[in-house]
C-alpha positions as CSV (number, residue, x, y, z in Angstrom):
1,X,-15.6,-8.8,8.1
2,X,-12.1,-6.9,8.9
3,X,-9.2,-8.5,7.6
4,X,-5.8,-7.9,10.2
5,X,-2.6,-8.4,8.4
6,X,0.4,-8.5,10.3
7,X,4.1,-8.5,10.1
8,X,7.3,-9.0,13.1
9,X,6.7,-4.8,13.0
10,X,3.7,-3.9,11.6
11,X,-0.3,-4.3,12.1
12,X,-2.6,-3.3,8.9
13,X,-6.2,-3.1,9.2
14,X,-8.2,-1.3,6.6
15,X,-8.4,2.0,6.6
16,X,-12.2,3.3,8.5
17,X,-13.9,6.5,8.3
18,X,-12.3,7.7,11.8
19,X,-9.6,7.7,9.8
20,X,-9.8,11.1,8.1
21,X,-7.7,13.4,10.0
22,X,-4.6,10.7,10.1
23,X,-5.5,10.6,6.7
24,X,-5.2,14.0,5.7
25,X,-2.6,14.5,7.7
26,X,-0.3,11.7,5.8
27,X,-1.5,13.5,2.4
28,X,0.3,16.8,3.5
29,X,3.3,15.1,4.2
30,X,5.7,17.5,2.6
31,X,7.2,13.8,0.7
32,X,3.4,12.9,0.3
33,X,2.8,16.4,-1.7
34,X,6.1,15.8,-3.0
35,X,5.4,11.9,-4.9
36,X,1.2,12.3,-5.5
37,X,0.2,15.6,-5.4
38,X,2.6,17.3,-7.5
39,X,3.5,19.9,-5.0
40,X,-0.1,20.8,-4.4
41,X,-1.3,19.4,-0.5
42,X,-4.6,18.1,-0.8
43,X,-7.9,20.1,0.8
44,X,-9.9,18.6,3.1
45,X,-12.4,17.6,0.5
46,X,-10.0,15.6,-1.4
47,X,-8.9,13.9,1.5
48,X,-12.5,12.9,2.3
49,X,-13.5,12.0,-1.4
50,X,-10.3,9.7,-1.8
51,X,-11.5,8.3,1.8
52,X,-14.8,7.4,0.7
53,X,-13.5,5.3,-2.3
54,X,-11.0,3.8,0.1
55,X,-14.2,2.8,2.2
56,X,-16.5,1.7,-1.1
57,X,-13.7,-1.1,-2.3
58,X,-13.6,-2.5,0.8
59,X,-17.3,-2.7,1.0
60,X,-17.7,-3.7,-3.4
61,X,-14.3,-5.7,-3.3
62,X,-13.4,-7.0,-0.1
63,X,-10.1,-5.4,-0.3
64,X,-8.7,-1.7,-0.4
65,X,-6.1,0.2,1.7
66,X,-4.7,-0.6,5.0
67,X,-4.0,2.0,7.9
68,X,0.0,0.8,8.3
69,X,0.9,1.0,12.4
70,X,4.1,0.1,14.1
71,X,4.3,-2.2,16.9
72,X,5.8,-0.4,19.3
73,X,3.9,0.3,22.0
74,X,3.1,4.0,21.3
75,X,-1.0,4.0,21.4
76,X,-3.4,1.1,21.5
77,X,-3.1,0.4,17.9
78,X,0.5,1.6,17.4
79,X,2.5,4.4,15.3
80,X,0.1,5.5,12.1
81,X,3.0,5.0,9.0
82,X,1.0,5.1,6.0
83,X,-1.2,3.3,4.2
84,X,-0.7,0.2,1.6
85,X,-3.5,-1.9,0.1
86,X,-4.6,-2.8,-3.5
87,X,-7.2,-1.1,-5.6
88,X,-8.5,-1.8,-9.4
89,X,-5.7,-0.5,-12.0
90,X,-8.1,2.6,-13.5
91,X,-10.2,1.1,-16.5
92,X,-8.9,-2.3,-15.7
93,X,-9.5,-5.4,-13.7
94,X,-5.6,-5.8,-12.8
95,X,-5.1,-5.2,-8.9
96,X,-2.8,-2.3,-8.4
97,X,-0.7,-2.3,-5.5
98,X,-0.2,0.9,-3.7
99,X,1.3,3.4,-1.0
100,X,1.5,6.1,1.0
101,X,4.1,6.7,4.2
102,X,5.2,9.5,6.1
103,X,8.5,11.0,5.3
104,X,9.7,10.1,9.0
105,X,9.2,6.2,8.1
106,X,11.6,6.7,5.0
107,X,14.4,4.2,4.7
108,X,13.3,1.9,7.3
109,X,11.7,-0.4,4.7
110,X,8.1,-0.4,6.2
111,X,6.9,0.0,2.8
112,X,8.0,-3.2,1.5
113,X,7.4,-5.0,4.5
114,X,3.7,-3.8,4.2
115,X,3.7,-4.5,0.6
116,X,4.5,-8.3,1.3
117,X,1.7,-8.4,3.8
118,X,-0.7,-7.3,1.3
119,X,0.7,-9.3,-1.3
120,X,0.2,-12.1,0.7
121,X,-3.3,-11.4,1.1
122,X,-4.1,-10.8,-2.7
123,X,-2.2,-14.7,-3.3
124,X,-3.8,-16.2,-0.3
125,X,-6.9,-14.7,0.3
126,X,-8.2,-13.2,-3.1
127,X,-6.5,-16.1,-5.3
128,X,-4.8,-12.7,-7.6
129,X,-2.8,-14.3,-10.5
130,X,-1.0,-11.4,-10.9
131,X,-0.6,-8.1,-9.0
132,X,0.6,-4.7,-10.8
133,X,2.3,-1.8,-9.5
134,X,2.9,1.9,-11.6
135,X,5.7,3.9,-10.6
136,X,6.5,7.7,-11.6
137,X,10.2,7.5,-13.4
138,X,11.3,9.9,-10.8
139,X,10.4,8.2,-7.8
140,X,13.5,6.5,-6.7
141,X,12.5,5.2,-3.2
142,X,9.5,3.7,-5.0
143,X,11.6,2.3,-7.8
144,X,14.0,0.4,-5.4
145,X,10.9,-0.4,-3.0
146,X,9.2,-2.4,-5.5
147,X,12.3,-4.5,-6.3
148,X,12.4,-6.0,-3.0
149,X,8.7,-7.2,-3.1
150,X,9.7,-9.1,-6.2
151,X,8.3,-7.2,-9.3
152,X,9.3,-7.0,-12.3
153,X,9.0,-4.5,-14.4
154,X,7.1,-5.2,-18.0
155,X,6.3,-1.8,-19.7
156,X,5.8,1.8,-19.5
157,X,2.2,3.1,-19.5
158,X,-0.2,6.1,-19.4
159,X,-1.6,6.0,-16.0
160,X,-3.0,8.2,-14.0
161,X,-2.5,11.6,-16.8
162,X,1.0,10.5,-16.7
163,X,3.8,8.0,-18.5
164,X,4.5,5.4,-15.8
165,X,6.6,2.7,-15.2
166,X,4.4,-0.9,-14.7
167,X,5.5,-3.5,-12.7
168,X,4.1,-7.0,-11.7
169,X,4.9,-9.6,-9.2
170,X,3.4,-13.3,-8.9
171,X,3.2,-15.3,-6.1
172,X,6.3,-17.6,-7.1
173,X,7.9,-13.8,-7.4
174,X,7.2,-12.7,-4.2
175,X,7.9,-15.9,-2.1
176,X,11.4,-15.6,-3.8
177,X,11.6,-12.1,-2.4
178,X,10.2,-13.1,1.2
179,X,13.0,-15.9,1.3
180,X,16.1,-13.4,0.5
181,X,14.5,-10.7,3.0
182,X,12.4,-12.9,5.9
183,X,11.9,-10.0,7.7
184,X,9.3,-8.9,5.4
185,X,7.5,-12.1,6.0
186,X,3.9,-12.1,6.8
187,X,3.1,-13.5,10.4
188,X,-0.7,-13.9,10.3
189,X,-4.0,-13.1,8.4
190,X,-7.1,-12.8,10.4
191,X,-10.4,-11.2,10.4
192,X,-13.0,-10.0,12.6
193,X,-16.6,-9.8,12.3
């Protein structure tokens, strides 16, 4: 089964192995390089080990990472963005929401229009109580993303080799969020065989 989110802008559907080369591309994104790769662009190896755990937790869990395209006309699916999903929280069982955009879709608040989507999947579709986000201190765009999806931030935590800030949102915390931006409302959930 392939779940379809979608948005007034946006189409998700989860990232597939055809995917590699968009995704590697995205990865050296000079922001991309920037935010999770400390400077360092990823080799194709990386690319295609992170791609294959991308593919295993939609396959174990039902859920993973999204290829994020905008309606607008450009190809059959749309303009590739990013990617957005939700993962396991490492040596947890707390869903982690995460990201990954091109530089060039900065500031047009795709991310958090995205990260509604998929919260409104984890709510509606995976009954998640809770949903956490981590955050380097540094990453401002992040930081002022994740307040419009309606997190909260709760503590600071080693995650990921580093200190990190840790957010969560609930569903009562993210409908508030949807009703003071609707444009980030999610239009539809569907899935294909």
């Amino acid at each position: 089964m392939r779940v379809i989110l979608e948005t007034l802008r946006l189409r998700l559907r989860p990232l597939a192995a055809g995917d590699l080369m968009r995704l590697h591309d995205l990865h050296n994104d000079p922001l991309v390089v920037a935010a999770l790769y400390e400077g360092k662009p990823p080799s194709w190896a990386e690319t295609h080990t992170r791609l294959k755990q991308f593919l295993t937790d939609w396959s174990m869990h039902g859920f993973g990472f999204f290829a994020v395209f905008a309606h607008d006309g450009n190809s059959r699916e749309g303009t590739f963005l990013g990617r957005r999903g939700l993962r396991f929280l490492p040596d947890s069982d707390d869903l982690e929401l995460g990201a990954c955009f091109y530089q060039v879709a900065s500031g047009k608040e795709y991310g958090p229009e995205a990260g509604c989507a998929v919260l409104d999947f984890a709510f509606t579709a995976l009954r998640a109580s809770r949903v956490l986000c981590v955050v380097r201190p540094e990453n401002q765009r992040s930081l002022r993303s994740v307040g419009k999806m309606g997190f909260r931030q709760i503590d600071d935590r080693w995650c990921y080799g580093r200190l990190m800030r840790c957010f969560e949102v609930t569903e009562q915390d993210l409908n508030r969020a949807i009703a003071a931006n609707p444009r980030f409302a999610p239009m539809r959930i569907f899935t294909q065989p």
